[in-house]
CHARMM-style PDB file with segment names, atoms N, HN, CA, C and O in Angstrom:
ATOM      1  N   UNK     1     -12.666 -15.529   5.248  1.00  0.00      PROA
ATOM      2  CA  UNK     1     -11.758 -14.598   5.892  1.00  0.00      PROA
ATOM      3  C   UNK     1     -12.204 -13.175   5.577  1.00  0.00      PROA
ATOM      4  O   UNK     1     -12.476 -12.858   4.419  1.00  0.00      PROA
ATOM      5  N   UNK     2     -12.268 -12.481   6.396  1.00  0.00      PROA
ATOM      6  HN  UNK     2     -12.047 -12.739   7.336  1.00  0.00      PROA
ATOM      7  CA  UNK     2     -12.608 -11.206   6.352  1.00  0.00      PROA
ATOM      8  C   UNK     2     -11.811  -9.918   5.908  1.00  0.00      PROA
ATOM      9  O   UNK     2     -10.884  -9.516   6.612  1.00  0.00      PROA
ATOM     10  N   UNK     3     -12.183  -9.239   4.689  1.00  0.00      PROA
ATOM     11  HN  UNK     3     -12.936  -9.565   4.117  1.00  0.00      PROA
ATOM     12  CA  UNK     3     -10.970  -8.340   4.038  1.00  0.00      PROA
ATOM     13  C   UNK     3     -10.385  -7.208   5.212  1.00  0.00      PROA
ATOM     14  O   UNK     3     -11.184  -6.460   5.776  1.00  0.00      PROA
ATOM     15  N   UNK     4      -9.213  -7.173   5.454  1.00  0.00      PROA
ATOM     16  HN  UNK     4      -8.564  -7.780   4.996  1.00  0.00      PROA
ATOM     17  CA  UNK     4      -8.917  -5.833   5.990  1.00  0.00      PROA
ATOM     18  C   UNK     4      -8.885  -4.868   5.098  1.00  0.00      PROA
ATOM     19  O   UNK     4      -8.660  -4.927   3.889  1.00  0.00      PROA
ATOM     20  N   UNK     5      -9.121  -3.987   5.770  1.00  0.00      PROA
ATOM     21  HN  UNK     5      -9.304  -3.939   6.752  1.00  0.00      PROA
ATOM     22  CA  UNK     5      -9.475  -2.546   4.959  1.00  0.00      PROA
ATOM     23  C   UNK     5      -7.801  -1.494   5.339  1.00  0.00      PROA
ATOM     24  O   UNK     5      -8.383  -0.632   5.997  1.00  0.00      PROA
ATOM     25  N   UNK     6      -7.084  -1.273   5.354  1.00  0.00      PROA
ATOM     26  HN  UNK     6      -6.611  -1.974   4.820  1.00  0.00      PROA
ATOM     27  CA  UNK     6      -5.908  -0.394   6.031  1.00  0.00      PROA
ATOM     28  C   UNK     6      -6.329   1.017   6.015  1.00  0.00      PROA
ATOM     29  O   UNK     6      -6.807   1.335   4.926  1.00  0.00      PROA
ATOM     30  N   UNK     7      -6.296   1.988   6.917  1.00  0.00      PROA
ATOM     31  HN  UNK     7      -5.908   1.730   7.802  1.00  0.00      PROA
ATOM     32  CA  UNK     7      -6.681   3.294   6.832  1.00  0.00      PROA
ATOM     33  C   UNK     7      -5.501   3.841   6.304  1.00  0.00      PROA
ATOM     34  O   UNK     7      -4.499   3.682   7.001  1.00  0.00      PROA
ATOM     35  N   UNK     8      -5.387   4.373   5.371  1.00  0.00      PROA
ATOM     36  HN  UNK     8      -6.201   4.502   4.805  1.00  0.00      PROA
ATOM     37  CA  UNK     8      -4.538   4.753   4.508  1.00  0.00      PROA
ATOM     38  C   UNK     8      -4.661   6.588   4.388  1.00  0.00      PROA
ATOM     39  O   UNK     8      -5.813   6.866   4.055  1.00  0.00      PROA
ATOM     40  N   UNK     9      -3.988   7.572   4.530  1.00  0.00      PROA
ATOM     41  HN  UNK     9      -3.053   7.346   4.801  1.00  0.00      PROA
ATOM     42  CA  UNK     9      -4.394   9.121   3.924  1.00  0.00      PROA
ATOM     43  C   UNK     9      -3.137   8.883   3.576  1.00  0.00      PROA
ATOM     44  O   UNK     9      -2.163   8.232   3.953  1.00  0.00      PROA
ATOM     45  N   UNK    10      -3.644  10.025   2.270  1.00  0.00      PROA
ATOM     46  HN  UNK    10      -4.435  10.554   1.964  1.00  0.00      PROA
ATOM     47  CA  UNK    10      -2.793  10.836   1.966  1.00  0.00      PROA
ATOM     48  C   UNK    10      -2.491  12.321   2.026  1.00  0.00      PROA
ATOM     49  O   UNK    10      -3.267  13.187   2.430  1.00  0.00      PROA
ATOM     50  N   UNK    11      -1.690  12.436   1.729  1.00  0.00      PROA
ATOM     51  HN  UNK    11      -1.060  11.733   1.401  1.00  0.00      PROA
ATOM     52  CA  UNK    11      -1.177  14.206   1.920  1.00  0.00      PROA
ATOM     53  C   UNK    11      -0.120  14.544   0.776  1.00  0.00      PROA
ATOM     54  O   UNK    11       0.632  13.740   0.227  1.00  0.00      PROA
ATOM     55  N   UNK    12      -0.223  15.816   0.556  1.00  0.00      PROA
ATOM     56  HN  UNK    12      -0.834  16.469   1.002  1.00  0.00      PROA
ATOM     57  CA  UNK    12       1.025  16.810  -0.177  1.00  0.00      PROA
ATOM     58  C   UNK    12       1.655  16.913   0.409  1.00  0.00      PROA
ATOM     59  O   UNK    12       1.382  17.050   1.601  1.00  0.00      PROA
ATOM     60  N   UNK    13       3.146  16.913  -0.138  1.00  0.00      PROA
ATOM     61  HN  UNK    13       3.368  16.802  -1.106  1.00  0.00      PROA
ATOM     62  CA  UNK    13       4.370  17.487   0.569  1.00  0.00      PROA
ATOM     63  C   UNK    13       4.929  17.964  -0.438  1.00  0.00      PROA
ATOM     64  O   UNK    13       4.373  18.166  -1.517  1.00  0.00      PROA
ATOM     65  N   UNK    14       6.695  18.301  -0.028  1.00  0.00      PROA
ATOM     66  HN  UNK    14       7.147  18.136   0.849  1.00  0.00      PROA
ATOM     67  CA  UNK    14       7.444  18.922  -1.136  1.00  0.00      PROA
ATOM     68  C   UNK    14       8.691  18.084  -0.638  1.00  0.00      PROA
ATOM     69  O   UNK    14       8.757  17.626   0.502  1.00  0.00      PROA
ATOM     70  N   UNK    15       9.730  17.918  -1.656  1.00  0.00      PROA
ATOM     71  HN  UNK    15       9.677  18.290  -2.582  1.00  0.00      PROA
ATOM     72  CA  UNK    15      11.003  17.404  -1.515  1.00  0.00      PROA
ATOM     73  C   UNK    15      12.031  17.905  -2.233  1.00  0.00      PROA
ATOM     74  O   UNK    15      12.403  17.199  -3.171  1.00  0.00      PROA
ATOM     75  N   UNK    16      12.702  19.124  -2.018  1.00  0.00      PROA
ATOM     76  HN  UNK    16      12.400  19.697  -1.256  1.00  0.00      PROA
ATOM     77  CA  UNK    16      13.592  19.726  -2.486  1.00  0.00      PROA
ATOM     78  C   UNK    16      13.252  20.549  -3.872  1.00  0.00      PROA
ATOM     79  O   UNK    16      13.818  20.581  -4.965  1.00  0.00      PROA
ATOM     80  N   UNK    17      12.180  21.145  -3.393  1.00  0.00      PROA
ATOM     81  HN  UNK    17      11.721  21.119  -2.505  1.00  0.00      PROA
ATOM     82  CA  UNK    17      11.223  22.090  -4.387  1.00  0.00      PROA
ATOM     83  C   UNK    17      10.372  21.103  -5.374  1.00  0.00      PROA
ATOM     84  O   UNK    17      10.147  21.336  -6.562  1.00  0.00      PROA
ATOM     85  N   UNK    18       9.898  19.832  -4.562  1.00  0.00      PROA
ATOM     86  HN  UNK    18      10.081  19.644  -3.597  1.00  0.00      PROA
ATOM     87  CA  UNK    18       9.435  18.896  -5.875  1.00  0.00      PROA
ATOM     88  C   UNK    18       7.980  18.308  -5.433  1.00  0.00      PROA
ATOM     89  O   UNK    18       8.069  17.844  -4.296  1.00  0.00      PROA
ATOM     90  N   UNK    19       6.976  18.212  -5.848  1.00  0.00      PROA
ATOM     91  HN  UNK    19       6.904  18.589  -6.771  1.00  0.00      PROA
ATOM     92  CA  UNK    19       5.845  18.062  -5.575  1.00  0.00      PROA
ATOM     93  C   UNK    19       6.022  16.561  -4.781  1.00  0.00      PROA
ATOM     94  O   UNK    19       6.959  15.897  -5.224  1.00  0.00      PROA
ATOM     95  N   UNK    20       5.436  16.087  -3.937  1.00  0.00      PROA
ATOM     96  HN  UNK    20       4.674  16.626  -3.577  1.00  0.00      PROA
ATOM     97  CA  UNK    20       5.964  14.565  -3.209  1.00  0.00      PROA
ATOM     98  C   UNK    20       3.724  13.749  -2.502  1.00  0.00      PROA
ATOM     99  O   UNK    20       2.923  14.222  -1.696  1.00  0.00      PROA
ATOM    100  N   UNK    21       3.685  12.795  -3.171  1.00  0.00      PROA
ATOM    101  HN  UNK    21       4.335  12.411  -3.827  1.00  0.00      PROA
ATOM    102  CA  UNK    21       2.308  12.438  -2.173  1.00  0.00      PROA
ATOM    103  C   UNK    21       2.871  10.984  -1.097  1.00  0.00      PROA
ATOM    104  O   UNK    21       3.203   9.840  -1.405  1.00  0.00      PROA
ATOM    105  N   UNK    22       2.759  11.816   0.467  1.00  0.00      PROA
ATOM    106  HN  UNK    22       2.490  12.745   0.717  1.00  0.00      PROA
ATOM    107  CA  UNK    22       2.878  10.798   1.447  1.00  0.00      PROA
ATOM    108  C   UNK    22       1.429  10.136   1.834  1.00  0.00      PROA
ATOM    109  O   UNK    22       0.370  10.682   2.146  1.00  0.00      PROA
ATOM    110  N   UNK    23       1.785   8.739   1.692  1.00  0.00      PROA
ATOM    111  HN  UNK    23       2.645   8.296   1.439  1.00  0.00      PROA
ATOM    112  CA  UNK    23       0.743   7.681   2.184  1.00  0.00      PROA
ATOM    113  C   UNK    23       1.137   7.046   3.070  1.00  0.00      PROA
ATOM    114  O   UNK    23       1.855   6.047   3.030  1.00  0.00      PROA
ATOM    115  N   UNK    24       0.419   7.911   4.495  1.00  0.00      PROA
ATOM    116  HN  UNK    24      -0.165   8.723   4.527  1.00  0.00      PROA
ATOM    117  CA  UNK    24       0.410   6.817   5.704  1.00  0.00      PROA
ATOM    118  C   UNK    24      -0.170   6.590   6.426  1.00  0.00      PROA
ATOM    119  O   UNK    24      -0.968   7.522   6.533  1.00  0.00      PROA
ATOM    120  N   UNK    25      -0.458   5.510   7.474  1.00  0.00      PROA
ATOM    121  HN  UNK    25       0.190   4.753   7.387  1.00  0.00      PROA
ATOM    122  CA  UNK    25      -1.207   4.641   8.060  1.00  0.00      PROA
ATOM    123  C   UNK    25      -1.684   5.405   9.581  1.00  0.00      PROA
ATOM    124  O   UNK    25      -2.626   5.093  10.309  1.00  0.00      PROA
ATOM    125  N   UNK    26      -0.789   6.380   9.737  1.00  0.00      PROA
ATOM    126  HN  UNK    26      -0.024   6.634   9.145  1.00  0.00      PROA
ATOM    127  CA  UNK    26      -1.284   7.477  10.900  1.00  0.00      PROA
ATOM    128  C   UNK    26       0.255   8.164  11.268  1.00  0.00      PROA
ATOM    129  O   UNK    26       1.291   7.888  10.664  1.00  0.00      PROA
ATOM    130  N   UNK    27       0.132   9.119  12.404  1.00  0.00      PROA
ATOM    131  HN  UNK    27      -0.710   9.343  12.894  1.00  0.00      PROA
ATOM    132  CA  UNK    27       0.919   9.653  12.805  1.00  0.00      PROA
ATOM    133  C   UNK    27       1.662  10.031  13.077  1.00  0.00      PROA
ATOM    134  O   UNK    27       2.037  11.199  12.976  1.00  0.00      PROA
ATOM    135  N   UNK    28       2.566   8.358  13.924  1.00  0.00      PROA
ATOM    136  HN  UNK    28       2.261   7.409  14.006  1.00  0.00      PROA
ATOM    137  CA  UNK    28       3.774   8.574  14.174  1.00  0.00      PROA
ATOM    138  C   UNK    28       4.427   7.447  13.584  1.00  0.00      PROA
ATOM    139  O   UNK    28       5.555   7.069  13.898  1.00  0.00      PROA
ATOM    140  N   UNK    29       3.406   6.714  12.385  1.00  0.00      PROA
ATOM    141  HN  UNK    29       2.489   7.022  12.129  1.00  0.00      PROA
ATOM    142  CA  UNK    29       4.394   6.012  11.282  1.00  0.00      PROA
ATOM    143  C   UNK    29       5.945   6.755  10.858  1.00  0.00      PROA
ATOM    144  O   UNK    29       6.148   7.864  10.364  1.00  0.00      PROA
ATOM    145  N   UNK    30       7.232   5.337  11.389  1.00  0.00      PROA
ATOM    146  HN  UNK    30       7.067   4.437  11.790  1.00  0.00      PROA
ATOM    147  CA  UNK    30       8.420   6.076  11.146  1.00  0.00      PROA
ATOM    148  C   UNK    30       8.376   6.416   9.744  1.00  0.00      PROA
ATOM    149  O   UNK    30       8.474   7.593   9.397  1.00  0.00      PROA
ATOM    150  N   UNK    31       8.220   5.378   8.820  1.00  0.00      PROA
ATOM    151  HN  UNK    31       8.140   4.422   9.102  1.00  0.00      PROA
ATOM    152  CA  UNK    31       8.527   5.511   7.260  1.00  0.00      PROA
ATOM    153  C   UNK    31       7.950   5.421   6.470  1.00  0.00      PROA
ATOM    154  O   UNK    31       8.196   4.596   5.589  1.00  0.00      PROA
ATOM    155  N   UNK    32       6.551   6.526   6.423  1.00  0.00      PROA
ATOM    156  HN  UNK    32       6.351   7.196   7.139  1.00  0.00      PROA
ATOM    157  CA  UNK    32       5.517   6.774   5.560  1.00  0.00      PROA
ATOM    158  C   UNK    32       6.076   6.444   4.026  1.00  0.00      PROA
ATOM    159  O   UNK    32       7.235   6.732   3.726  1.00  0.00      PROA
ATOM    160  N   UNK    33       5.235   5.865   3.149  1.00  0.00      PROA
ATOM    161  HN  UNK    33       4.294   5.631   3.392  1.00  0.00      PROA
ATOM    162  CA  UNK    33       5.516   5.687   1.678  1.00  0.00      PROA
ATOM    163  C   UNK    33       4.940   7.212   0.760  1.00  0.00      PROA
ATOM    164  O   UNK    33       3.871   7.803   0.609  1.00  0.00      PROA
ATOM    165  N   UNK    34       6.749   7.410   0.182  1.00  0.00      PROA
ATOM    166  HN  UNK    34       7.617   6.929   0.304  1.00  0.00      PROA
ATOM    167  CA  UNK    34       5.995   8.705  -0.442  1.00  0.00      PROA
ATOM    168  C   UNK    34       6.758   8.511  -1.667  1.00  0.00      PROA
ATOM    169  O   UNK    34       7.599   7.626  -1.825  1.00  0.00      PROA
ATOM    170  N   UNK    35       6.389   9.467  -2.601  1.00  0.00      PROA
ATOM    171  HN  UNK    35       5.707  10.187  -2.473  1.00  0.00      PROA
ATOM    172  CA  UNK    35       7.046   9.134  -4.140  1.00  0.00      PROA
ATOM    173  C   UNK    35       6.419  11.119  -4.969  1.00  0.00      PROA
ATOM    174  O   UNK    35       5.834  12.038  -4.397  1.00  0.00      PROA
ATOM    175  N   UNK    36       6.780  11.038  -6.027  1.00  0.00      PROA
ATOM    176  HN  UNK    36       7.255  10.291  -6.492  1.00  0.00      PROA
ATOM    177  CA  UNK    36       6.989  12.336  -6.815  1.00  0.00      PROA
ATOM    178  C   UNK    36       5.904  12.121  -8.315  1.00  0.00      PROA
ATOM    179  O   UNK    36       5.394  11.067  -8.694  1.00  0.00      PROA
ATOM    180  N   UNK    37       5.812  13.216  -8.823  1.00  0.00      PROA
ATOM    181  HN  UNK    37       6.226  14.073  -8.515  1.00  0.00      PROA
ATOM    182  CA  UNK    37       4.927  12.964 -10.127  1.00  0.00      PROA
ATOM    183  C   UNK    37       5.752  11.752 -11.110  1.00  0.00      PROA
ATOM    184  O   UNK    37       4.935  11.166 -11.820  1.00  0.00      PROA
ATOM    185  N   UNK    38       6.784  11.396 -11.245  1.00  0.00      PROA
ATOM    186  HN  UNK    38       7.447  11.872 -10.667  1.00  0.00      PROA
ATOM    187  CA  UNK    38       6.883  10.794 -12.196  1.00  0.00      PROA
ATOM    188  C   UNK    38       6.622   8.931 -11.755  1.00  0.00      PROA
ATOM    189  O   UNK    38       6.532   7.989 -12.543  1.00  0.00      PROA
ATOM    190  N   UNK    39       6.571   8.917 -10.560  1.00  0.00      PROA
ATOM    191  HN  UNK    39       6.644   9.682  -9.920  1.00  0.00      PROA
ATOM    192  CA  UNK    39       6.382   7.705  -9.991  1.00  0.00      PROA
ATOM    193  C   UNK    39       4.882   7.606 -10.081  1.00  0.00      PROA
ATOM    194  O   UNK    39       4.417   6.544 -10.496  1.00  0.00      PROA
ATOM    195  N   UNK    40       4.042   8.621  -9.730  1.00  0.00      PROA
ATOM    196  HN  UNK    40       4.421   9.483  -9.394  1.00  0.00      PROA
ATOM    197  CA  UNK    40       3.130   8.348  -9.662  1.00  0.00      PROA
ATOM    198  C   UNK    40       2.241   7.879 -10.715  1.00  0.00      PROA
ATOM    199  O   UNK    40       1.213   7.211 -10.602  1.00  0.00      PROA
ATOM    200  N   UNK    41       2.962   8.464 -12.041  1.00  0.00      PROA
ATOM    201  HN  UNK    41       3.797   9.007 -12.132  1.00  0.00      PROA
ATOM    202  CA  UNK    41       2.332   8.816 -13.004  1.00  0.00      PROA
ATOM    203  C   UNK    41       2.180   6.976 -13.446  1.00  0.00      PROA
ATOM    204  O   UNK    41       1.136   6.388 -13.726  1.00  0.00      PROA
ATOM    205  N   UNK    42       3.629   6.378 -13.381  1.00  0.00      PROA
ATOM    206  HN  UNK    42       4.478   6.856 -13.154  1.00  0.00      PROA
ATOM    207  CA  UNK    42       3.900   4.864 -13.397  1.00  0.00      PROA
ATOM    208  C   UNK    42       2.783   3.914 -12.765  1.00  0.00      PROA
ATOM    209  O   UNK    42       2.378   2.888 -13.312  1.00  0.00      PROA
ATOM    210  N   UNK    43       2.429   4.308 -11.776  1.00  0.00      PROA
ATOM    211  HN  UNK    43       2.758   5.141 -11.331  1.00  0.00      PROA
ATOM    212  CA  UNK    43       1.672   3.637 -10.654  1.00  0.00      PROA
ATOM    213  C   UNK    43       0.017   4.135 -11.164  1.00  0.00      PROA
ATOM    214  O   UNK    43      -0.986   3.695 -10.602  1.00  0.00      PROA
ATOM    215  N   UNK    44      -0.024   4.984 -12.159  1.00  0.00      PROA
ATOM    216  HN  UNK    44       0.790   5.342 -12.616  1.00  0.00      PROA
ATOM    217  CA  UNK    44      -1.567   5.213 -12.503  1.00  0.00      PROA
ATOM    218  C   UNK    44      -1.812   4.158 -13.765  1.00  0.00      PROA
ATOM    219  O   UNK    44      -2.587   3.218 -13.937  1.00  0.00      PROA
ATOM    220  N   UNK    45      -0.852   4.728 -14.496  1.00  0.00      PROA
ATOM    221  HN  UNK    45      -0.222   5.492 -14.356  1.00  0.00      PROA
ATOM    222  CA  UNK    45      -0.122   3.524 -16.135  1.00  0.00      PROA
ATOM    223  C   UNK    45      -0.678   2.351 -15.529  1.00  0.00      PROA
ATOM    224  O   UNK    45      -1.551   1.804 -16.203  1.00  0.00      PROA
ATOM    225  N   UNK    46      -0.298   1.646 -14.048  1.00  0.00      PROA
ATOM    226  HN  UNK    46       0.411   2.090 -13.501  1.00  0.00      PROA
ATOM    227  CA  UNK    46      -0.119   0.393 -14.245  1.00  0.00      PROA
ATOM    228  C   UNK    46      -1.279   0.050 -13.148  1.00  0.00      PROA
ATOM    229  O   UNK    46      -1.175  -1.064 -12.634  1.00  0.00      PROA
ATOM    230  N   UNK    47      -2.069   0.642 -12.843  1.00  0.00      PROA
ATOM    231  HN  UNK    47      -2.153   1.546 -13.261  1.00  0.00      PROA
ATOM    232  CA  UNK    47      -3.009   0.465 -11.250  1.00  0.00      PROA
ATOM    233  C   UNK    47      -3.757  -0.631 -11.573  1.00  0.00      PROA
ATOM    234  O   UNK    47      -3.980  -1.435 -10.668  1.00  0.00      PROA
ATOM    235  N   UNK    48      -4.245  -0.866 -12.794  1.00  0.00      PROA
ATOM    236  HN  UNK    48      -4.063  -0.214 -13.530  1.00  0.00      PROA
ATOM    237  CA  UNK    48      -4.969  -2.607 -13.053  1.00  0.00      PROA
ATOM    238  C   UNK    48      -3.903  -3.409 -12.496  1.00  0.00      PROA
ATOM    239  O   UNK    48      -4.110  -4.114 -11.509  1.00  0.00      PROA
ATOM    240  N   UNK    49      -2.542  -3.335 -13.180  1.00  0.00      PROA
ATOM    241  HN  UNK    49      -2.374  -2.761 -13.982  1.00  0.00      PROA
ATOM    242  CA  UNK    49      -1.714  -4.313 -12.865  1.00  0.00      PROA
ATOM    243  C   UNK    49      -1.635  -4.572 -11.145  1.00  0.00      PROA
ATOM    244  O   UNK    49      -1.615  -5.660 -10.570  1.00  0.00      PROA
ATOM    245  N   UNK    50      -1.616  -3.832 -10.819  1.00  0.00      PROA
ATOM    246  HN  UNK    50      -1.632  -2.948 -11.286  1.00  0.00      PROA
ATOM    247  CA  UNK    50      -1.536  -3.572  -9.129  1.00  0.00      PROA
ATOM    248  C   UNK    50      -2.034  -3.829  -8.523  1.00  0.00      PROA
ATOM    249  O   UNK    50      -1.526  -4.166  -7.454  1.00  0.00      PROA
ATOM    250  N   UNK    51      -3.847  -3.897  -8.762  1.00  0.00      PROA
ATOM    251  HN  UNK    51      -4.260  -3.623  -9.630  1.00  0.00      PROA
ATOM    252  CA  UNK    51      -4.643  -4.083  -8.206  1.00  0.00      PROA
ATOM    253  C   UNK    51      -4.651  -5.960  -8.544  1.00  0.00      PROA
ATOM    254  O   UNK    51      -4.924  -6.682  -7.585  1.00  0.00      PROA
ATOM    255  N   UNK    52      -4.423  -6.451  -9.563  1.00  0.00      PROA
ATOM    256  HN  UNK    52      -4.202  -5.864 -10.342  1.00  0.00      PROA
ATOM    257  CA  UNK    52      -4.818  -7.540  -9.489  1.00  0.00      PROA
ATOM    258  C   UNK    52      -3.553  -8.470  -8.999  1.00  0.00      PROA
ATOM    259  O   UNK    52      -3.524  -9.665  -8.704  1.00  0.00      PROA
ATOM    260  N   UNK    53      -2.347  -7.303  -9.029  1.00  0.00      PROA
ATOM    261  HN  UNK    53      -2.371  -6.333  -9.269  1.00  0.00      PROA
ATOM    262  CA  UNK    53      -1.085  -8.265  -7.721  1.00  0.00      PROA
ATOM    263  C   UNK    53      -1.796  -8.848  -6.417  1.00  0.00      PROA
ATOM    264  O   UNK    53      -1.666  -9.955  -5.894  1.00  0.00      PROA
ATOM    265  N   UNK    54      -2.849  -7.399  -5.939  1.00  0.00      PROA
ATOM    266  HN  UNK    54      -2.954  -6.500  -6.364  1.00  0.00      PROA
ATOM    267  CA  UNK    54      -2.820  -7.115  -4.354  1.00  0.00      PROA
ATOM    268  C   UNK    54      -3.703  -8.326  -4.303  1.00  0.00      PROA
ATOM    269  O   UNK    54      -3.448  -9.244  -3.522  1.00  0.00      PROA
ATOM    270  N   UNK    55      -5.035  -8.363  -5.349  1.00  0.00      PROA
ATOM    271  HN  UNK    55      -5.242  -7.618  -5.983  1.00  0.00      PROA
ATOM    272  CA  UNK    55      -6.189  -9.637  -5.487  1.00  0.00      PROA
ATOM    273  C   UNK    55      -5.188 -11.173  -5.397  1.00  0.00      PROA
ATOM    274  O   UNK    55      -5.504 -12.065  -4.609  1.00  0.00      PROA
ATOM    275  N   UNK    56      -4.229 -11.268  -6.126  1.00  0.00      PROA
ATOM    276  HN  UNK    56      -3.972 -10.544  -6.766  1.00  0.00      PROA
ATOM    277  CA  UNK    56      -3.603 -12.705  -6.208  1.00  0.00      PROA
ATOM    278  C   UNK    56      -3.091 -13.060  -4.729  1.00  0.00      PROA
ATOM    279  O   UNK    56      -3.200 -14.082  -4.052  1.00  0.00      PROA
ATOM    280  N   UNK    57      -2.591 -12.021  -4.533  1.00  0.00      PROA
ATOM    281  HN  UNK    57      -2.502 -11.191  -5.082  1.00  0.00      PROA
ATOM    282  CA  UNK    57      -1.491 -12.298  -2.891  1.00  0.00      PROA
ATOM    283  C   UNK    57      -2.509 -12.626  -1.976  1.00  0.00      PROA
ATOM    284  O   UNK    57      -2.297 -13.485  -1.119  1.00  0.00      PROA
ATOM    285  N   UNK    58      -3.800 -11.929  -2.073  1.00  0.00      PROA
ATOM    286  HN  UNK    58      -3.972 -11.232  -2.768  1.00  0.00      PROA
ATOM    287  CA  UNK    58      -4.810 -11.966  -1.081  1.00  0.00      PROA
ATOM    288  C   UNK    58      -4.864 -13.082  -1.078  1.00  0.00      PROA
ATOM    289  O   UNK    58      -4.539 -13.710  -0.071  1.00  0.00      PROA
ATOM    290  N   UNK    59      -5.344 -13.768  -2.336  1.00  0.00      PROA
ATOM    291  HN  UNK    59      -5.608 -13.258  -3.155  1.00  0.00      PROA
ATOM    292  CA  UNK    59      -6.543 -14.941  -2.209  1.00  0.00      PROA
ATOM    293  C   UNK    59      -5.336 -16.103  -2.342  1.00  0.00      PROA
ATOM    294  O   UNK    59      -5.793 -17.158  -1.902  1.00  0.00      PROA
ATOM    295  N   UNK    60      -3.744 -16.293  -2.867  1.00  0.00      PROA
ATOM    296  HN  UNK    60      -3.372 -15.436  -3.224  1.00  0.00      PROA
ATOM    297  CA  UNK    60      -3.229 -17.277  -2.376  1.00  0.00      PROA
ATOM    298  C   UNK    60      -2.379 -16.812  -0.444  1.00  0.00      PROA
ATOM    299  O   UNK    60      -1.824 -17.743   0.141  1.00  0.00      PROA
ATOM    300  N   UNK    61      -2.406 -15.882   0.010  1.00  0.00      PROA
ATOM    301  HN  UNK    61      -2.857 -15.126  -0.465  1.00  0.00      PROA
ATOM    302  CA  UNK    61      -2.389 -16.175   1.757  1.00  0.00      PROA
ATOM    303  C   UNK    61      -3.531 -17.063   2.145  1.00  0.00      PROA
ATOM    304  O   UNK    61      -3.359 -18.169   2.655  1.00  0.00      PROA
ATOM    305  N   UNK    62      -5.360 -16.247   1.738  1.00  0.00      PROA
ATOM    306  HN  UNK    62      -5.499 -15.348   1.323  1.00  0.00      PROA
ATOM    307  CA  UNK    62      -6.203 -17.389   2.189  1.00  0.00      PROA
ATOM    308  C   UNK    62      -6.616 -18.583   2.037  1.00  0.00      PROA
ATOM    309  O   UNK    62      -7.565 -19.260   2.432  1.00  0.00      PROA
ATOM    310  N   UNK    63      -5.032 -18.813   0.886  1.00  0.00      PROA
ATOM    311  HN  UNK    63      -4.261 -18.263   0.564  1.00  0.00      PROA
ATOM    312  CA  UNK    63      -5.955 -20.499   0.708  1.00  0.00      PROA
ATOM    313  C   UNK    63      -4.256 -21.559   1.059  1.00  0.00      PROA
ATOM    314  O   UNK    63      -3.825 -22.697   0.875  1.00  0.00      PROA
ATOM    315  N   UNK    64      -3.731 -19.989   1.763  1.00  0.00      PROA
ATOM    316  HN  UNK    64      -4.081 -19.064   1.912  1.00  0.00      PROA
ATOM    317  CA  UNK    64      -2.462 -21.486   3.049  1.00  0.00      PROA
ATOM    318  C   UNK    64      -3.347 -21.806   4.549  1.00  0.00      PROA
ATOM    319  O   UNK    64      -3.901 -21.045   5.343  1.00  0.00      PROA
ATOM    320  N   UNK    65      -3.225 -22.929   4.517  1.00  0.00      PROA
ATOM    321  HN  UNK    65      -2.775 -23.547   3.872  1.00  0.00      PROA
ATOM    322  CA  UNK    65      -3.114 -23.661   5.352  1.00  0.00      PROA
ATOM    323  C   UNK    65      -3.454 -22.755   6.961  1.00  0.00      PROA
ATOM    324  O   UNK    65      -2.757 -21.741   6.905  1.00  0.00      PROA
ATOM    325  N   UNK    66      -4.078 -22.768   8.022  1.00  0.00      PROA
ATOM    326  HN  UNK    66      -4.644 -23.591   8.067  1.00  0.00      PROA
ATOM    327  CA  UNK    66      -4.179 -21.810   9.086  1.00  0.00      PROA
ATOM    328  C   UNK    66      -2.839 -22.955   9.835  1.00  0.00      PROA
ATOM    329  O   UNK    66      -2.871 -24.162   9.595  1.00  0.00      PROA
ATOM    330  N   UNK    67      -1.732 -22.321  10.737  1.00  0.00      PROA
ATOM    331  HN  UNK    67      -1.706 -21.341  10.931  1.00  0.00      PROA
ATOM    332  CA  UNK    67      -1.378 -22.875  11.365  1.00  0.00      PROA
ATOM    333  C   UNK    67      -1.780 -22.556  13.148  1.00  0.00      PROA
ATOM    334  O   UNK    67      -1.984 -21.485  13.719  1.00  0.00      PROA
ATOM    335  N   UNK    68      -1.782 -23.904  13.647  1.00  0.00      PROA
ATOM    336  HN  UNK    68      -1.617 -24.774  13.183  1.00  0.00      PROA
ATOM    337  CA  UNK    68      -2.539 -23.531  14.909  1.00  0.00      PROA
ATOM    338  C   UNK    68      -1.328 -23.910  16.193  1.00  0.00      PROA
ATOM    339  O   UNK    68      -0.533 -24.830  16.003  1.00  0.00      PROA
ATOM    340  N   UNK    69      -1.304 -23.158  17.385  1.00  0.00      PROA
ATOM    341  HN  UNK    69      -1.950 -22.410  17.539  1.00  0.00      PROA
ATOM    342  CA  UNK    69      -0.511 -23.345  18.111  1.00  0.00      PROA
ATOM    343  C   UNK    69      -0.849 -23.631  19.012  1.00  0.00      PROA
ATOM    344  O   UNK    69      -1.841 -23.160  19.567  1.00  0.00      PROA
ATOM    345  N   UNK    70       0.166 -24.849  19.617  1.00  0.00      PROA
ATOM    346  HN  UNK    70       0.972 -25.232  19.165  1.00  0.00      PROA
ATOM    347  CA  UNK    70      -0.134 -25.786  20.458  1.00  0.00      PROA
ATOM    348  C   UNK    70       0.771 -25.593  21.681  1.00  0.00      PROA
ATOM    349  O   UNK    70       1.991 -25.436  21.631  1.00  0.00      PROA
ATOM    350  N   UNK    71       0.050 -25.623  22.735  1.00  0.00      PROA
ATOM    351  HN  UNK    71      -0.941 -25.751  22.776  1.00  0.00      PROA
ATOM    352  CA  UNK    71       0.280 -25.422  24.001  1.00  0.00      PROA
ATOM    353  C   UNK    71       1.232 -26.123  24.555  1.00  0.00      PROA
ATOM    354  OT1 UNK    71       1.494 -25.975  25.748  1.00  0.00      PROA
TER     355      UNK     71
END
């Protein structure tokens, strides 16, 4: 199975005088994922952990079953 890659940017913003980084998938995404320094700071702490969530989920989706649909 072939990895998708997601085009992902990010950008600066502000949220009520507060530093904010939005991550989204393009344009007219309604509900870009955004968060503040102290979230982020969590999400750096733990980015092994994270990364090897995203590795587990991957590799148990590719090893269900393909279901095929029948006409």
């Amino acid at each position: 199975m072939a990895e998708e890659k997601l085009a992902v940017t990010a950008k600066r913003g502000e949220y009520k005088g507060y530093p904010m980084l939005i991550l989204t998938t393009g344009a007219n995404e309604k509900f870009p994922f955004s968060f503040g320094l102290s979230k982020a700071k969590r999400i750096v702490a733990c980015i092994e952990d994270i990364k090897k969530f995203v590795a587990d989920c991957e590799a148990a989706e590719a090893a269900k079953p393909k279901q095929v649909a029948v006409k």
